[in-house]
C-alpha positions in Angstrom: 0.0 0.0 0.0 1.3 3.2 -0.8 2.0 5.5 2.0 -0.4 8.5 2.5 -0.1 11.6 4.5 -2.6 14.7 5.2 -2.6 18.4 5.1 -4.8 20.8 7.0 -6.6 23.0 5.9 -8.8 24.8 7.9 -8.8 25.4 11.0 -10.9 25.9 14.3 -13.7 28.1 14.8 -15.5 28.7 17.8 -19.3 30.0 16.8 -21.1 32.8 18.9 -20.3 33.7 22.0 -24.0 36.1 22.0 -25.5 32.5 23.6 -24.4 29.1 24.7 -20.9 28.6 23.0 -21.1 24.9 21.3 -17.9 23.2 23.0 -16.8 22.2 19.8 -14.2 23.2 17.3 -14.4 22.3 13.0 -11.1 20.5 11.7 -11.1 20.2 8.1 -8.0 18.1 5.9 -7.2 17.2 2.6 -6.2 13.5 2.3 -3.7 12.5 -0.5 -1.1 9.5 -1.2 2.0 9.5 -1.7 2.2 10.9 -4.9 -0.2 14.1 -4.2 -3.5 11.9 -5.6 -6.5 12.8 -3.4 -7.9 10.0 -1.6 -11.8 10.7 -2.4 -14.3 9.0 -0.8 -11.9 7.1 1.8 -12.7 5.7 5.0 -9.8 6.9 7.2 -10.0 6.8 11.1 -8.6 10.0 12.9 -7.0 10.9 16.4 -7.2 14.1 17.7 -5.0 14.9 20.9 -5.0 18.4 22.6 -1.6 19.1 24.0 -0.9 21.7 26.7 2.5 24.1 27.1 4.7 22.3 24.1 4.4 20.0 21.0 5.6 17.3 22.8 3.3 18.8 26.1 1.0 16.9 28.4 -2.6 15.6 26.4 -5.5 17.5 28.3 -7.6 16.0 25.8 -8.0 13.2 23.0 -10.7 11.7 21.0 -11.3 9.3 17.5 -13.4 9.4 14.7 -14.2 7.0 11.8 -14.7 9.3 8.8 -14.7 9.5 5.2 -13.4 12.0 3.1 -15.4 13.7 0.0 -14.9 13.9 -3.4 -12.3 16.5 -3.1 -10.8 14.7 -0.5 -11.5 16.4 2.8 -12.3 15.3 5.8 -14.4 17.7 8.2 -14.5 16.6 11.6 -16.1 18.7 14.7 -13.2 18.2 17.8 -15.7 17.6 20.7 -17.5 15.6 18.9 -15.8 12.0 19.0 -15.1 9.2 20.7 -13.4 9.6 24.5 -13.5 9.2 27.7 -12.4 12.8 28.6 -14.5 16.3 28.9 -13.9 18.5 26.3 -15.4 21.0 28.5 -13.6 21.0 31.2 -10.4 22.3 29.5 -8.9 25.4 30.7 -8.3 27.3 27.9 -6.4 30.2 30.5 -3.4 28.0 30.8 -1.9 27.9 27.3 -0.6 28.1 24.7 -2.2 24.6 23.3 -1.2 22.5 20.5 -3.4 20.0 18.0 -1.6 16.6 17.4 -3.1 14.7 14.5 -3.2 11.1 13.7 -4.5 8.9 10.7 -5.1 5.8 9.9 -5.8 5.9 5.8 -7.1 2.5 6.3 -9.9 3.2 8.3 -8.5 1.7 11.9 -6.4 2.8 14.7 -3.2 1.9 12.9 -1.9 5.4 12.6 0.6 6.1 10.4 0.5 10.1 9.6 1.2 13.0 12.5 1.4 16.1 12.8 1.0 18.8 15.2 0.2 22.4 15.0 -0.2 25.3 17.6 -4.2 26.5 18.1 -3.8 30.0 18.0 -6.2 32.7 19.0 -9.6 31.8 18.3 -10.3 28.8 20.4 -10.0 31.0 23.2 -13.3 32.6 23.2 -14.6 29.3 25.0 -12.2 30.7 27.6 -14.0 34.3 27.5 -17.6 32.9 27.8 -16.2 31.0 30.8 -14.8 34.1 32.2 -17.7 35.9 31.4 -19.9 33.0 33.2 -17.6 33.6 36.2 -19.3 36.8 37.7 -23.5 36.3 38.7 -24.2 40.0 37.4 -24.7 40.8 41.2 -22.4 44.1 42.3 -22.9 42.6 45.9 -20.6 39.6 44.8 -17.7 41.1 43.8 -15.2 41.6 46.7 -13.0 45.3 46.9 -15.7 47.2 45.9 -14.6 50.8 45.6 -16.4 52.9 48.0 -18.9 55.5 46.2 -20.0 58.9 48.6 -20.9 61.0 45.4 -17.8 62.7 44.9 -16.0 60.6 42.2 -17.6 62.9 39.7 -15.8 65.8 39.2 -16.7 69.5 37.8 -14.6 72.0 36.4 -15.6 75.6 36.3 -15.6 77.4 33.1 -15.5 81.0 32.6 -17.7 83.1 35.3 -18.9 80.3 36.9 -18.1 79.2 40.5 -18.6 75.5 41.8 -18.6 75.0 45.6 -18.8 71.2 47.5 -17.1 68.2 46.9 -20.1 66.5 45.6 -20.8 64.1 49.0 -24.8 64.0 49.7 -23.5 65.8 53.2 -22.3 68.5 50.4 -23.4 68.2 47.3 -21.8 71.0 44.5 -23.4 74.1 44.3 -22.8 75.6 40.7 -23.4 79.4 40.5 -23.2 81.9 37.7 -21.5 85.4 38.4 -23.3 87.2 36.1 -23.4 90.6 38.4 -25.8 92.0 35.9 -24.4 91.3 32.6 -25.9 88.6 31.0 -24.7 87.0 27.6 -25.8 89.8 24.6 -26.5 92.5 27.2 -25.4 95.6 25.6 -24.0 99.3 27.0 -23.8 102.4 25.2 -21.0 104.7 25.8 -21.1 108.1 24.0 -18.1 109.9 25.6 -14.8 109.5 25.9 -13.3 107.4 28.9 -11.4 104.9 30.1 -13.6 101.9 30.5 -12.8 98.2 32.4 -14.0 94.8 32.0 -16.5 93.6 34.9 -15.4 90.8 36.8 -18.0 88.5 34.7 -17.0 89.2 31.2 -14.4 87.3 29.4 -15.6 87.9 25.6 -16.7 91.3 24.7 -18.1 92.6 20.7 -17.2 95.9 20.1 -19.2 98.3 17.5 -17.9 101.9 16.9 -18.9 104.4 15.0 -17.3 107.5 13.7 -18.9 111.0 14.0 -20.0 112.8 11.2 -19.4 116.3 9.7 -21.7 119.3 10.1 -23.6 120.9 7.0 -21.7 123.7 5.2 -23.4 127.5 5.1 -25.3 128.7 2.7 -23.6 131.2 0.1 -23.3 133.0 -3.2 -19.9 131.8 -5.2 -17.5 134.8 -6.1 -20.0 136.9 -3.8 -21.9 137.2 -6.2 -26.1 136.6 -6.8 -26.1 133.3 -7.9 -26.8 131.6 -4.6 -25.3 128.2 -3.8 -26.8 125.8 -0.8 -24.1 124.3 1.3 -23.3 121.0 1.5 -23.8 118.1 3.7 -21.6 116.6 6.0 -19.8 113.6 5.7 -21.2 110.2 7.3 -19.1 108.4 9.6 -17.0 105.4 9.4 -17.9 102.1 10.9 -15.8 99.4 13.1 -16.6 96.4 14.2 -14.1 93.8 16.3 -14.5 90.8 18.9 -12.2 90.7 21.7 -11.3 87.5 24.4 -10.8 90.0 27.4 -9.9 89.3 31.2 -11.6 91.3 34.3 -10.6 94.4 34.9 -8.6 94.7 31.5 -8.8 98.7 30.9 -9.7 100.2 26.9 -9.1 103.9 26.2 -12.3 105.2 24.4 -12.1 107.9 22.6 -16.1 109.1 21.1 -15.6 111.4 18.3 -17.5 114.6 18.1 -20.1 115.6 15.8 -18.9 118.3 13.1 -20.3 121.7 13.8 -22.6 123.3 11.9 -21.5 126.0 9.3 -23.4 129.4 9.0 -25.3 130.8 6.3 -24.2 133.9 4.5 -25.4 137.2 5.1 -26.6 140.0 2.8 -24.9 143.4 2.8 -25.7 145.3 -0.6 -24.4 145.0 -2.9 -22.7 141.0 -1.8 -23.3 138.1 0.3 -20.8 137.4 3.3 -19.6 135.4 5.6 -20.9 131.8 4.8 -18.6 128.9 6.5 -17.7 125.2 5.8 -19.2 122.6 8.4 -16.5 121.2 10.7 -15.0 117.4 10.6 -16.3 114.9 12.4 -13.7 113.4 14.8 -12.8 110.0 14.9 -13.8 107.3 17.5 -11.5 104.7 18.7 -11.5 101.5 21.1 -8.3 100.4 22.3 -6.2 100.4 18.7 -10.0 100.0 16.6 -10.8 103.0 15.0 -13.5 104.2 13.2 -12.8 107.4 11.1 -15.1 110.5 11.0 -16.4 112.2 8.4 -15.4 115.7 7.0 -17.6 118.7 6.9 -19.7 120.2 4.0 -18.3 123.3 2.3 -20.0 126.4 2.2 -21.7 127.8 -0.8 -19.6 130.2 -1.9 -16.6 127.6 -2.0 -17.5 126.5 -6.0 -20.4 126.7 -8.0 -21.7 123.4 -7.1 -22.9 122.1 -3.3 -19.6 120.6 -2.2 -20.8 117.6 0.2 -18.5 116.5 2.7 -16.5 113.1 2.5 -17.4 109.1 4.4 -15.0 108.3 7.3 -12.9 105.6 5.5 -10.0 104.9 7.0 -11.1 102.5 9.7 -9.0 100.4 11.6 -11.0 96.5 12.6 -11.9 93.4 12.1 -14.9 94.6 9.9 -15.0 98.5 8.3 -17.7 100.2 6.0 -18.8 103.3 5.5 -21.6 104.8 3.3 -21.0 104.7 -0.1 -23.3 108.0 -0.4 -20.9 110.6 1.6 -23.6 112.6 2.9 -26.0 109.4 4.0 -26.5 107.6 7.0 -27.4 104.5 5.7 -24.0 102.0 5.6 -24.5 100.0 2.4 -21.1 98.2 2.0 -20.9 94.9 4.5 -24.8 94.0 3.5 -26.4 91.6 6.1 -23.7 92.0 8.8 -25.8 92.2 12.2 -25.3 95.4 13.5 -27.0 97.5 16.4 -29.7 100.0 15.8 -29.5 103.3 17.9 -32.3 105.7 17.1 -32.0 106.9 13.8 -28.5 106.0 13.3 -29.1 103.7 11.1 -25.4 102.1 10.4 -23.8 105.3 10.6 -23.7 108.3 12.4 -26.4 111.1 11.0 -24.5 113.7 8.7 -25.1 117.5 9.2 -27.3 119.1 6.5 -26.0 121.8 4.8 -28.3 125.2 4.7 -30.2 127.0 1.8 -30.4 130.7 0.8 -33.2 131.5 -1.8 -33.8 135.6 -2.4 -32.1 136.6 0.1 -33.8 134.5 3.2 -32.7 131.5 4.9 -34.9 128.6 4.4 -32.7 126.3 6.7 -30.0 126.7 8.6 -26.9 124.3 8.4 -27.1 121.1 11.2 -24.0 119.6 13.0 -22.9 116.4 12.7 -23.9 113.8 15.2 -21.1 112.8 17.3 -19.7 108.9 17.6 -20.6 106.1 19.8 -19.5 102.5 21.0 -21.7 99.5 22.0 -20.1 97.0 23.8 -22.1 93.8 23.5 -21.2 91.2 26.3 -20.8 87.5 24.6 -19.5 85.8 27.8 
């Protein structure tokens, strides 16, 4: 008889661990002779001996099977599943590593003339996690050191104005308080003079909006004193700022509210001229620590060309965000469209420009208006 030998294929696989684990492992081999022919539809018999620490290590396990192999030559086997005398059970997986030695008999009997051994790796080891898992009742009263709970293993941190007293024990449980003094998140202040302002204690993110003040409205006049009467112009809008700021308590700004432009005066008639018409003054500019927002300039007076010379927009802002109107003598910002802004009165986006004034025959019909001054708003974000 020619001699045959076996090679394995695949392996061991324990099923689901989600229930009752079968306590059983698959062993598959391909049976061939000698000369690599498959032995197909064979009656082989098969020992199966589980040995523990080494190749050569003690046998915590062994079983036989009479089986037959396909027509591709395979033999599938479940390990568990044969004939013994021992538990398959009751071994303990923990103690490893473990090794599978292999016997056949390609006659059918217990004459066994092809061995081999090979290490089980990792996956028979999850009949050692269901019996771990199996080892605990699911009652906390069973397990022993039990750490001792009183409430305060969870721990709070205080962010930014908030204050957490306690230690979290049921004798004193935290005590979580907000220290708001007054300024709650998107309260808003006003200032409209110059000062030097400081963070309250609560406030660690501030928006700031500033605004420019505008010029005052020119006189007005009669250009190369003569007849032909000439309306002053408008003043300039102001510019517009806009910045956020992380701040601390107490930090300190310089603010500095620009004043409105004055108004200018209307000429007055001495035969044969008209005299003394006069430009509106600038409007200053506003700052916020280094933010700036630029006033605008004053109209000129009518006698200063023979058109109504309007004043110019504060433009030279200094910001995160800067506009300014693109119609000099308007109060309506219209550059940064849909930017949230605040509304104050009628200053709309920008401060209100001073209107110049109007001769006609020889009466005033309106007298020039000054420019209105700038302004901050300080919005508190946290």
């Amino acid at each position: 008889m020619k001699k045959l030998f076996s090679f394995v294929l695949a392996l061991f696989i324990a099923t689901s661990l989600l229930a009752q684990s079968p306590q059983k492992l698959t062993y598959q081999a391909v049976i061939r002779d000698a000369s690599g022919k498959l032995m197909q539809g064979g009656n082989i018999g098969v020992k199966l001996t589980i040995l523990q620490g080494s190749t050569t290590g003690t046998a915590v396990y062994t079983e036989t099977h009479n089986a037959t192999t396909n027509a591709n030559g395979l033999v599938s086997l479940e390990i568990g599943g044969g004939t013994t005398t021992g538990n398959f059970a009751d071994i303990d997986w923990s103690i490893g590593p473990f090794f599978l030695k292999t016997e056949t008999d390609p006659a059918g009997g217990t004459n066994y003339s092809i061995t081999g051994v090979s290490q089980l790796l990792s996956v028979p080891y999850a009949l050692y996690s269901q019996k771990a898992a199996n080892g605990f009742s699911g009652d906390y009263n069973d397990l022993t050191n039990k750490p001792v709970t009183d409430g305060s293993e969870t721990k709070i941190q205080a962010g930014n104005n908030i204050t957490v007293t306690g230690n979290g024990t049921i004798p004193t449980p935290y005590v979580i308080n907000s220290n708001n003094n007054g300024y709650p998140a998107n309260n808003k202040i006003v200032i409209t003079s110059s000062q030097s302002w400081n963070v309250p204690s609560s406030v660690s993110k501030i928006k700031v909006e500033l605004w420019g003040a505008s010029g005052g409205g020119g006189g007005a006049g009669a250009y190369s004193y003569s007849y032909n009467l000439n309306n002053g112009g408008d003043g300039g809008s102001g510019g517009f700022s806009g910045q956020e700021f992380d701040v601390v308590p107490n930090q300190q700004f310089t603010v500095v509210i620009g004043s409105g432009g004055y108004a200018g005066t209307n000429a007055t008639y001495y035969y044969p001229n008209w005299y003394g018409d006069t430009n509106g003054g600038n409007g200053g500019d506003s700052w916020f620590g280094g933010m700036k927002a630029a006033g605008g300039t004053g109209g000129k007076r009518g006698s200063y060309a023979t058109t109504t010379q309007h004043g110019t927009q504060g433009t030279a802002n200094i910001g995160t965000i800067t506009g300014y109107s693109d119609i000099p003598n308007d109060n309506i910002l219209d550059v940064f469209q849909g930017l949230e802004r605040s509304y104050i009165a009628d200053r709309t986006l920008t401060s209100r420009p001073g209107k110049g004034g109007a001769l006609i025959s020889g009466y005033s019909t309106s007298i020039p208006t000054a420019g209105e001054g700038g302004c901050a708003v300080i919005t508190f974000w946290e």
